[in-house]
C-alpha positions in Angstrom: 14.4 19.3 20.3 11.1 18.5 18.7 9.8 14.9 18.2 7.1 14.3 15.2 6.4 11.3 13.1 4.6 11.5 9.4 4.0 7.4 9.0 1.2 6.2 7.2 -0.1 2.4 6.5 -2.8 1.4 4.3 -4.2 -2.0 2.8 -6.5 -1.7 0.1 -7.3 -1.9 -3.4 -6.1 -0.1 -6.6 -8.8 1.9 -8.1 -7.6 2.3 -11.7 -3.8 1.0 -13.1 -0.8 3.1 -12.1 0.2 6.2 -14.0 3.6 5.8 -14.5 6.0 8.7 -16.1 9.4 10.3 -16.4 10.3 13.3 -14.6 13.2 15.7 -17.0 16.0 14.3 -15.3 14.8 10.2 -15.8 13.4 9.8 -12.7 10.3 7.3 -12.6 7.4 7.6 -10.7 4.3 6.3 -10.4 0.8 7.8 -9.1 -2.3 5.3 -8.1 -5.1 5.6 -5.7 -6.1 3.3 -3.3 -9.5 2.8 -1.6 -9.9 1.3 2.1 -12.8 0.7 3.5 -14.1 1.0 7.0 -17.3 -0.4 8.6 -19.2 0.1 12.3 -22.5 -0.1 13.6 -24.2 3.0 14.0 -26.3 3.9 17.2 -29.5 2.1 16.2 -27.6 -0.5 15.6 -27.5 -0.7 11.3 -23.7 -1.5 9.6 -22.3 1.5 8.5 -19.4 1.7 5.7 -17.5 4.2 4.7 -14.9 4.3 1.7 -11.4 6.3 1.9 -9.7 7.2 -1.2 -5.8 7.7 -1.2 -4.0 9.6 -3.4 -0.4 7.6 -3.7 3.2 8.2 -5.6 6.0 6.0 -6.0 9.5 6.4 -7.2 12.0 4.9 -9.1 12.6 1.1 -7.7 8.9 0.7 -6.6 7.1 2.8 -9.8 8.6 -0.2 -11.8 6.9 -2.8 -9.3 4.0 -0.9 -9.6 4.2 -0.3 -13.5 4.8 -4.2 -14.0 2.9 -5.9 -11.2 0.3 -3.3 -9.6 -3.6 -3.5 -11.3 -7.0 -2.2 -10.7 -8.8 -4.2 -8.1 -5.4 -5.8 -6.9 -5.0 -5.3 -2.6 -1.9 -3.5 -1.7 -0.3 -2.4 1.4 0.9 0.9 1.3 3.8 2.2 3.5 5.2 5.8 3.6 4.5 9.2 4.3 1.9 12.5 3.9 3.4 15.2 1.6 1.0 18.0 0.7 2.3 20.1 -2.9 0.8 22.7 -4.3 0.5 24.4 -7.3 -1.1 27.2 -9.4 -3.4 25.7 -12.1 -4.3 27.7 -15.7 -6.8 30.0 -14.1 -4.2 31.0 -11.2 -5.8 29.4 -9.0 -3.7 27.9 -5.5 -4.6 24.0 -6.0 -2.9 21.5 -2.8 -2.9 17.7 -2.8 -2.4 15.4 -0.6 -0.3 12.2 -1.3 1.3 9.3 0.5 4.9 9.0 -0.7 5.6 5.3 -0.7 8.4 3.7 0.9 7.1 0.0 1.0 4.3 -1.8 -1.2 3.5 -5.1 -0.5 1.5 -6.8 -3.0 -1.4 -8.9 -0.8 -3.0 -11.0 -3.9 -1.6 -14.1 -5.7 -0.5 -13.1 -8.8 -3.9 -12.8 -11.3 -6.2 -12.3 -8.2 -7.5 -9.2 -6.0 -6.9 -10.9 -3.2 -4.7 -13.3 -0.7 -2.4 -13.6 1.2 0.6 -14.0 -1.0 3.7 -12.0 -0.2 5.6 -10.1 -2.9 7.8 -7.1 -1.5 8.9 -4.0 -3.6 11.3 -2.6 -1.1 13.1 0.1 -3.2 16.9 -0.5 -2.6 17.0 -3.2 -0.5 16.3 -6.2 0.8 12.8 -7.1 2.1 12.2 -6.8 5.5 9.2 -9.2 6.4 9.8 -13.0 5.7 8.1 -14.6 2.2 5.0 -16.9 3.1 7.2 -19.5 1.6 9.9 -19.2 4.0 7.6 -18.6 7.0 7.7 -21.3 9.8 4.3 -23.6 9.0 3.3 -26.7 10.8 3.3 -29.9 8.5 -0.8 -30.8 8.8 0.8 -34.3 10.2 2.7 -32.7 12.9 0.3 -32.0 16.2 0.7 -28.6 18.1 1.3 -29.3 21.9 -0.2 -26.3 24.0 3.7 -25.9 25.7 4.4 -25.5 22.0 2.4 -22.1 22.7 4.9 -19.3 24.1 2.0 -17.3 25.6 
């Protein structure tokens, strides 16, 4: 038996709106890119930064989340898979692209900003799987923390 995985996770931002259209059988699906961006000090010592763009495609459920709620600039968090298509274009030409198929976008901003920390799940086809902020467990500010509070 062979054991793989193909799971990918990504939080950045949109680059452009959503395209979102209708395959011949009614199908919706969206496509949007998504840049991350990584950072490191190089060996003299000078910050370094590098930016990733990711080609991504959403169906049904979560191409209406990202049709009604997804915009350039927003931060996202991107779960799914790689899936590599190909295609002949007009000149005959063998053309392959690379996408992450989305199984899970979580919307990072507060609604109108480009970032946050704000929760809003688009699970397609069932319930979300990570608590709301609302519903999280949060300290009233007059309550103090005792350090057995701490479990580690």
């Amino acid at each position: 038996m062979s054991n793989s995985l193909n799971k990918v996770q990504i939080i950045g931002n949109l680059t452009a709106e959503p395209e979102v259209r209708e395959t011949p059988n009614g199908q919706k699906v969206a496509t949007f890119s998504v840049a991350t961006n990584r950072k490191w000090k190089d060996a003299s010592g000078m910050l370094q930064e590098e930016v990733e763009y990711h080609n991504c495609v959403a169906w049904r459920g979560l191409a209406d989340i990202a049709e009604q709620y997804m915009h350039k600039g927003k931060k996202v968090y991107i779960e799914g898979y790689l899936k590599t298509r190909s295609w002949d274009d007009t000149a005959g030409v063998k053309r392959y692209k690379t996408e992450i198929v989305s199984d899970n976008i979580i919307l990072l901003g507060a609604p109108g900003e480009g970032n946050g920390n704000s929760y809003a799940p688009a699970m397609e086809d069932r319930a979300p799987s990570a608590p709301t902020e609302s519903k999280r467990a949060k300290p009233k500010p007059e309550e103090e923390i005792s350090i057995d509070d701490i479990p580690f």
